[in-house]
C-alpha positions in Angstrom: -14.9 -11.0 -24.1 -15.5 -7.2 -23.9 -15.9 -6.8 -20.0 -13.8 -9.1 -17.7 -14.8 -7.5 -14.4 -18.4 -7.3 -12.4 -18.2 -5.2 -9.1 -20.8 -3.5 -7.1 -20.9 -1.2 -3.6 -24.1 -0.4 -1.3 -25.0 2.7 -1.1 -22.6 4.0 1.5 -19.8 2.6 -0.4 -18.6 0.4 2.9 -19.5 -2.6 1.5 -18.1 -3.8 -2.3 -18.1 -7.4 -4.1 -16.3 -8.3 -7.4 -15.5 -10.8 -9.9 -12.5 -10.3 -12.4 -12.5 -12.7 -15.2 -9.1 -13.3 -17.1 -10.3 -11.8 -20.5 -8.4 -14.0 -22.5 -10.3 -17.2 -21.6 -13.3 -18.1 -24.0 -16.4 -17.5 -22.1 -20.1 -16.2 -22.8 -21.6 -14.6 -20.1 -24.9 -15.9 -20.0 -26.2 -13.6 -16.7 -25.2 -11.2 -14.0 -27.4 -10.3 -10.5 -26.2 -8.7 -7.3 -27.9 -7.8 -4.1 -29.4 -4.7 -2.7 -26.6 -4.0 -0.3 -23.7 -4.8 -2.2 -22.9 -8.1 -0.2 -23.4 -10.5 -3.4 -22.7 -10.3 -6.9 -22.6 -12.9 -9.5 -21.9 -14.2 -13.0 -23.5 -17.3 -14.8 -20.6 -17.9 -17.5 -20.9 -20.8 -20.8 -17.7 -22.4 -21.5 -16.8 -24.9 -23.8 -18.3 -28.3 -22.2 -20.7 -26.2 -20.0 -22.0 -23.7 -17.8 -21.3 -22.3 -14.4 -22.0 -19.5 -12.2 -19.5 -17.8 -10.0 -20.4 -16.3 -7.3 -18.6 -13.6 -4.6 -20.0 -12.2 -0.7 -18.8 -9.9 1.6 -20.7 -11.1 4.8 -21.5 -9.0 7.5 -19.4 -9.3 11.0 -22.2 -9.2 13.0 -23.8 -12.6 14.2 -27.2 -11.1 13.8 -26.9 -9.5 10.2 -24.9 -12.7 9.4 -27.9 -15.0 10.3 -30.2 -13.0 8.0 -27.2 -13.2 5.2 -27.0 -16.5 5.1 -30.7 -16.9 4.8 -30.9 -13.9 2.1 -28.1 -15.6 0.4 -29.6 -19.4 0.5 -32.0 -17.6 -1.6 -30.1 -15.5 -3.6 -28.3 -19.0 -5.3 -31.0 -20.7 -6.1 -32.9 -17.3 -7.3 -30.1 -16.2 -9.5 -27.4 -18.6 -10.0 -26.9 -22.3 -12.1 -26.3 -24.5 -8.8 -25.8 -27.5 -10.1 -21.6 -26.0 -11.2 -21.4 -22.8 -8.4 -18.2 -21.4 -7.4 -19.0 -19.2 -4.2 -16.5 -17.3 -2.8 -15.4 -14.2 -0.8 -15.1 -12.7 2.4 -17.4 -14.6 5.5 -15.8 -12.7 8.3 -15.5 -15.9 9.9 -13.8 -16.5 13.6 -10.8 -19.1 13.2 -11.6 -20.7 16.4 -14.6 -23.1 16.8 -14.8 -21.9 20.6 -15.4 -18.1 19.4 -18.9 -19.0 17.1 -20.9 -21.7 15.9 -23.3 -22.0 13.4 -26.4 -25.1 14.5 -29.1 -25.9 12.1 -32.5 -26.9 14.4 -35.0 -28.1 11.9 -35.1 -25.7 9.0 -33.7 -22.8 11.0 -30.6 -21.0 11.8 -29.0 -20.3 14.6 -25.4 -18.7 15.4 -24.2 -18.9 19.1 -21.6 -16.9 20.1 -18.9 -17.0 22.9 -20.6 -14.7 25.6 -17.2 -14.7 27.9 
């Protein structure tokens, strides 16, 4: 494997995503695709007994950009990635207490309520 690292930065360079890959594992990369802000990037790798995609974020802290994220990134996977093996990870700039946010599904949409006090 000649390249073992996929990372990409918006514009402003504030935002940055990456994946390092140990280079002396025996993997094909099949595909790479990132977002337009440099919140998402991912790898679609072929290994031995299969494929699988691997996936990194860097979510916004803001519970309105983070609403549109999720649903940007919803499609995003199933756009770019093989979702039947997916590895997502990264940084959700998520509150540890359930009293500080919470995330409801009503229907098809998505709401994130946050503690107002």
């Amino acid at each position: 494997m000649e390249r073992c690292y996929f990372f990409f930065h918006g514009s402003t360079h504030s935002k940055g995503v990456a994946i390092l890959i140990n280079p002396l594992r025996t993997l094909n990369i099949e595909a790479t695709a990132k977002d337009l802000d440099g919140r998402i990037v991912s790898v679609d790798l072929i290994y031995s007994s299969g494929r699988i995609s691997i996936c990194d974020v860097y979510a916004p802290n803001d519970c309105q950009q983070q609403k549109k994220f999720l649903l940007n990134l919803n499609r995003y996977l199933i756009s770019n990635t093989e979702i039947s093996i997916l590895i997502v990870g990264g940084d959700w700039n998520v509150t540890l207490q359930a009293m500080d946010k919470k995330v409801v599904f009503l229907g098809d949409q998505l709401y994130i309520v946050t503690n107002s006090q």
